[in-house]
C-alpha positions as CSV (number, residue, x, y, z in Angstrom):
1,X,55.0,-31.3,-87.3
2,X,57.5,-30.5,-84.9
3,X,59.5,-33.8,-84.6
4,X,61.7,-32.4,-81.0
5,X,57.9,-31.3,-79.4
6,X,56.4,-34.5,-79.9
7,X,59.6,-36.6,-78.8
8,X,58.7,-35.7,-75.3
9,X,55.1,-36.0,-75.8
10,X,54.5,-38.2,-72.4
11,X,52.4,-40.9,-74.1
12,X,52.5,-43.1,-70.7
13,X,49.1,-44.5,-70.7
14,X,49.3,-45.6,-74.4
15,X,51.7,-48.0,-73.7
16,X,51.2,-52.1,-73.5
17,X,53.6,-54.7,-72.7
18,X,54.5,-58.1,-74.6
19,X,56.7,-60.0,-73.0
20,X,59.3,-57.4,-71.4
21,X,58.8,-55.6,-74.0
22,X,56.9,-52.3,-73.6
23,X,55.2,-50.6,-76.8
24,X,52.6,-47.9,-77.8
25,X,49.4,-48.8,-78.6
26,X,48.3,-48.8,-82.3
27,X,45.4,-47.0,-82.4
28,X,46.7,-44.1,-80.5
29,X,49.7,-44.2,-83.1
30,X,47.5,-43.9,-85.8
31,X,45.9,-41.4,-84.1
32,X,48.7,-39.3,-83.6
33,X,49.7,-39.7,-86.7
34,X,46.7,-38.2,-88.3
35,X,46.5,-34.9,-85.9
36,X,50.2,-34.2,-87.1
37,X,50.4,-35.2,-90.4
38,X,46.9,-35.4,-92.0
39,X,47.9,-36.1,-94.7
40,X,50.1,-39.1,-94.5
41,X,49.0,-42.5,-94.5
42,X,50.4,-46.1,-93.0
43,X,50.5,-49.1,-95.0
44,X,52.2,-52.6,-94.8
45,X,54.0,-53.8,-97.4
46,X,52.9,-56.3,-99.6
47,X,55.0,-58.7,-101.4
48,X,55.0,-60.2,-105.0
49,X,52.3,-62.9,-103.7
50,X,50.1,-60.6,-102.7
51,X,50.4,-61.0,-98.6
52,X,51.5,-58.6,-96.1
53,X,54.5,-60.0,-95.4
54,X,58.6,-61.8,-96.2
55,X,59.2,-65.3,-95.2
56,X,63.0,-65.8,-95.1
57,X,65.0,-68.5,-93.1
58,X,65.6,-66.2,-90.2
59,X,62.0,-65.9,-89.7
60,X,58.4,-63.8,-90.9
61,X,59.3,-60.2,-91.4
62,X,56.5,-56.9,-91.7
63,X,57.3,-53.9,-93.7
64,X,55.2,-50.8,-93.1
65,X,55.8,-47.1,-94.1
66,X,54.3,-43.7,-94.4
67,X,53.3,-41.8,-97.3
68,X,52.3,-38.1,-97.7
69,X,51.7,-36.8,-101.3
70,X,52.2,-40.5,-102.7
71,X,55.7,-40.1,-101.5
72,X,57.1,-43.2,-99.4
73,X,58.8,-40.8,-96.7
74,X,59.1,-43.7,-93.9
75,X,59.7,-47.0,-93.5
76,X,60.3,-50.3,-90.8
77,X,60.7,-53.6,-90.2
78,X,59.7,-55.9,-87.2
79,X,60.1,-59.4,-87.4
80,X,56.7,-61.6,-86.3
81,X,57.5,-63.0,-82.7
82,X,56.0,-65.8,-80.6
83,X,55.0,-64.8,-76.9
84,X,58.9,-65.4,-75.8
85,X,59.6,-62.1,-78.7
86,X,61.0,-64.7,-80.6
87,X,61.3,-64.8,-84.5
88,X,58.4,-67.0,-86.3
89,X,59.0,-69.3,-89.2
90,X,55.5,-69.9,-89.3
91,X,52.9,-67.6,-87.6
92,X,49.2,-67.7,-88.3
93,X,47.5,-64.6,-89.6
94,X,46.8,-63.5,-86.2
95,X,50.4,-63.2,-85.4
96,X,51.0,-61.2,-88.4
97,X,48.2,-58.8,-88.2
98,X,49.6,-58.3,-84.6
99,X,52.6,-57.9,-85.9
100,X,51.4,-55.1,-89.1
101,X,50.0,-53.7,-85.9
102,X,52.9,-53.2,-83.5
103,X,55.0,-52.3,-87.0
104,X,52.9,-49.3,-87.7
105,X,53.4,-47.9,-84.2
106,X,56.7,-48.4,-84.5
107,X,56.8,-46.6,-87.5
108,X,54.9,-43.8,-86.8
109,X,56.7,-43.3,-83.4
110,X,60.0,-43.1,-85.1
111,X,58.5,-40.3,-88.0
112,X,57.0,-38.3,-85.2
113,X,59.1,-39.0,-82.7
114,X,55.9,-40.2,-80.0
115,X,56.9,-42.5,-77.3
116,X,61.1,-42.9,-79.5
117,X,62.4,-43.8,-76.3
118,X,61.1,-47.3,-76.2
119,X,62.9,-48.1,-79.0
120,X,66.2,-46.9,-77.8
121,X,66.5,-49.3,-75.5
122,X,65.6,-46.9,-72.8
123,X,62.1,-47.7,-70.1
124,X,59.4,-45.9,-69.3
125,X,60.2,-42.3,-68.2
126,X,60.4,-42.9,-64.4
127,X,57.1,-41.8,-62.4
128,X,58.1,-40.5,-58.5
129,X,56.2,-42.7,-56.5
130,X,53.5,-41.6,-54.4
131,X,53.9,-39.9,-51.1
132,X,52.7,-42.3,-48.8
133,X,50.9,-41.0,-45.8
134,X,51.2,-41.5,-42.5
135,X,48.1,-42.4,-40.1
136,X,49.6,-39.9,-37.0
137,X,46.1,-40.7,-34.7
138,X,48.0,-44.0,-33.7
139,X,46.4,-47.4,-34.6
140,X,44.5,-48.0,-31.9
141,X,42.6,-45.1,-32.5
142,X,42.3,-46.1,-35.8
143,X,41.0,-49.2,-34.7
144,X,38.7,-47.6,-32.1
145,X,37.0,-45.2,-35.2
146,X,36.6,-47.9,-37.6
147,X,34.7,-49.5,-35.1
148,X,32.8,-46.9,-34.0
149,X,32.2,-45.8,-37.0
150,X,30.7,-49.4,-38.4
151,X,28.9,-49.5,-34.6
152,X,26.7,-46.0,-35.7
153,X,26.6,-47.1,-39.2
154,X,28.9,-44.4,-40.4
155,X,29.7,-46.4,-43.6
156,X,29.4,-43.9,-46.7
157,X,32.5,-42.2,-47.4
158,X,30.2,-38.7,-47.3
159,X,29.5,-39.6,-43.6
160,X,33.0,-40.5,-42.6
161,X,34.1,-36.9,-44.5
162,X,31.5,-35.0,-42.7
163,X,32.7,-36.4,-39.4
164,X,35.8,-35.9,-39.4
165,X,35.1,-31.7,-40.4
166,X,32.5,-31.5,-37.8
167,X,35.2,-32.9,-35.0
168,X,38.0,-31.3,-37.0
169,X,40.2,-33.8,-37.5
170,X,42.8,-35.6,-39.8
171,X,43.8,-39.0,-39.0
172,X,47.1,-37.9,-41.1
173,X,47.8,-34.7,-39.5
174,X,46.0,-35.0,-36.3
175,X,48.3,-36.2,-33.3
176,X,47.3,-38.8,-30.5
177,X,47.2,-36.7,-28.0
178,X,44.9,-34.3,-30.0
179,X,42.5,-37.1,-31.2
180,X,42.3,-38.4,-27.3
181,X,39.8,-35.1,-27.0
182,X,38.3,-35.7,-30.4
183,X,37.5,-39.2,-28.8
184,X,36.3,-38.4,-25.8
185,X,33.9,-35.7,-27.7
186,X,32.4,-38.1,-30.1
187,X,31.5,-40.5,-27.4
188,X,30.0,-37.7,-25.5
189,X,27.6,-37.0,-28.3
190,X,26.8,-40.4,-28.9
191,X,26.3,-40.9,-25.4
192,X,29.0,-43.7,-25.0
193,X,31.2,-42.1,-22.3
């Protein structure tokens, strides 16, 4: 396992939100956690009654932690929380298999080191946002095709595609000026000049 690899895993589309809270996904912790350590395993804690989990005043707390080799090598809390990510006095079972849940992940992604940043307080790694392109035909020609095109029941995005290479043009590259003698081409063939 190579803890400093794995802390910049980009685990992006594993994560889910709660609240405004963002965390990974179990099953893709679990996952991760049995490619790169196949031998460990995850468990909650159980207490002296038997169940899953410690009432206290403060609220319903989960304990899970790792093992490899029968040794305990990991372990974390995370209080059970109501939809506001506020501590529980009394959650159903639901709310605390949720909550085993969303403990494991937590756990494993602070062993392995998967998706750590969420739990430093930090966001989601920033994504640049797309490029957004710019129609340069002008929008009354773009008005003018879609019509056209809807007109000759040019509808299938194949059609529209082979159009546009047999004319040889780009509505985002092609200028106004250019696209005038596209125009006047099309309608030639299509005898509507």
């Amino acid at each position: 396992m190579n803890f400093e690899k794995l802390k910049s895993t980009d685990c992006t589309k594993y994560v889910e939100k709660k609240g405004n809270f963002n965390y990974l996904s179990w099953p893709y912790m679990v996952e991760q956690l049995r490619i790169n350590c196949p031998d460990a395993t995850i468990h909650a804690r159980i207490n002296t009654d038997g169940m899953p989990y410690f009432a206290s005043d403060v609220g319903v707390l989960i304990e899970t932690y790792i093992k490899i080799d029968g040794l305990e090598v990991w372990n974390e809390w995370l209080p059970v929380m109501d939809f506001k990510n506020k501590a529980m006095k009394e959650p159903t079972a639901m709310d605390i298999n949720k909550t085993i849940q969303r403990c494991k992940a937590k756990c494993i992604s602070e062993y392995l080191g998967i998706g750590l940043y969420l739990y430093m307080g930090e966001d989601l790694p920033e994504q640049p946002a797309p490029e957004k392109k710019k129609i340069t035909i002008g929008e009354a020609n773009v008005a003018w095709l879609v019509g056209f095109c809807k007109k000759k029941e040019i509808i299938a995005p194949e059609e529209k595609k082979t159009m546009q290479e047999h004319y040889g043009f780009d509505p985002y590259k092609t200028t106004v000026e250019e696209f005038a003698k596209i125009k006047e081409s099309i309608m030639e063939d299509y005898n509507e000049a």
